[in-house]
C-alpha positions in Angstrom: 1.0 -10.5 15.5 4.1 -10.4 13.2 5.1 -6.8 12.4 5.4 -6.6 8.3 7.6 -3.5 8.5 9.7 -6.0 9.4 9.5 -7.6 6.1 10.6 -6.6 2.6 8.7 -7.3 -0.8 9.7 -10.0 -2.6 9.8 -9.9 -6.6 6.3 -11.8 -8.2 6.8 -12.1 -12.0 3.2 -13.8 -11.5 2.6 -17.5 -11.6 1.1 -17.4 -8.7 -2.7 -16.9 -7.2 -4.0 -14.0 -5.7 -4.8 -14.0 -2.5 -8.2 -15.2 -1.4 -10.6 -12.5 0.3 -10.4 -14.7 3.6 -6.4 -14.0 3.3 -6.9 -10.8 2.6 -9.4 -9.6 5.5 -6.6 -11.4 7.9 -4.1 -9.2 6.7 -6.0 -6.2 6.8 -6.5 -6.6 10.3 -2.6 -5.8 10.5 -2.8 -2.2 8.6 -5.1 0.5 10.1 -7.4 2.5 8.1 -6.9 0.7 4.4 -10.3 -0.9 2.6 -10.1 -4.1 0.7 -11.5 -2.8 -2.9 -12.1 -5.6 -4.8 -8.7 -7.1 -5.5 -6.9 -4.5 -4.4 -6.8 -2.0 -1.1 -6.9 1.4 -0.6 -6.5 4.3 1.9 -7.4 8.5 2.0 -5.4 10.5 3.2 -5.7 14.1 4.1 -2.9 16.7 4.4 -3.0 20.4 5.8 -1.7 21.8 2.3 -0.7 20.4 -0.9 3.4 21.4 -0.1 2.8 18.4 2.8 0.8 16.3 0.8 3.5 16.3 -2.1 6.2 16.1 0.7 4.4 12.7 1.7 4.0 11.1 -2.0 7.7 12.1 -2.3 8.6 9.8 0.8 6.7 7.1 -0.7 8.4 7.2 -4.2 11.1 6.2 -2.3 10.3 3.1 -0.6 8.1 2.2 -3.3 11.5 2.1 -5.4 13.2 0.6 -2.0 10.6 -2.2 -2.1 10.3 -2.5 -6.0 6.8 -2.5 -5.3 4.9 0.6 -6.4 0.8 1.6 -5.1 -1.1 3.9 -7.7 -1.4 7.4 -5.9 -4.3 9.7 -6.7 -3.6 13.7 -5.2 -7.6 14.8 -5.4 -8.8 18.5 -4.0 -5.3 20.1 -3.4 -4.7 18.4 0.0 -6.0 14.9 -0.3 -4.3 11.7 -1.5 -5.4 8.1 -2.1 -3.2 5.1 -2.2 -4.2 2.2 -4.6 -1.6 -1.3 -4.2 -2.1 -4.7 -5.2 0.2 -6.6 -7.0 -0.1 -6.0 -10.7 1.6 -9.6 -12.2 -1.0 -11.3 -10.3 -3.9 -9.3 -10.7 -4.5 -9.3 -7.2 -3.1 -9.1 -3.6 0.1 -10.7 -1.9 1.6 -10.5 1.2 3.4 -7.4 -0.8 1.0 -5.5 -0.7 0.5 -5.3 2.8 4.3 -5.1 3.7 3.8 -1.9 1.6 0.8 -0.6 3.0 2.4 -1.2 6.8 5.8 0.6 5.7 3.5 3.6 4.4 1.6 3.8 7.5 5.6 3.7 9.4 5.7 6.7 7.5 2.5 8.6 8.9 4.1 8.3 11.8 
């Protein structure tokens, strides 16, 4: 199974379709723990305190910016986050997404 921290996102200005739910469950298999929502695919997270939860989002600024690809982030109930990507040109999901999503998960670690 290819490893997409491996990969880097590559700049969509749209033009192109969405991926296809089928696509999108196969890719899914590759990330642990995030939902397909729709068009789009999402994770909770929980934190001890809202210092380490802050700490996190912080880390994912970066490589958001690193990736020029950015997930919607939602800090809920002092310690909780949820993560939101899919790509917004396209109004949909791309193999960006997921590179993101497994470069997050890098971070958990």
């Amino acid at each position: 199974m290819e490893d997409l921290t491996k990969k880097h996102c590559v700049p969509c200005e749209g033009g192109v379709p969405p991926m296809t739910k089928e696509e999108a469950e196969k890719y899914l298999k590759k990330i642990k723990g995030w939902e397909l929502a729709g068009n789009k695919i999402e994770k909770d997270l929980k934190f001890r305190n809202f210092k380490q939860a802050m700490a996190f989002i912080n880390k994912i600024a970066e490589l958001a910016e690193e990736e020029g690809h950015h997930p919607d982030i939602l800090v809920y109930s002092w310690n909780k986050v949820k993560l939101v990507t899919y790509t917004h040109a396209i109004g949909g999901l791309s193999e960006n997404d997921f590179i993101l999503a497994a470069k997050i998960d890098r971070l958990l670690q």
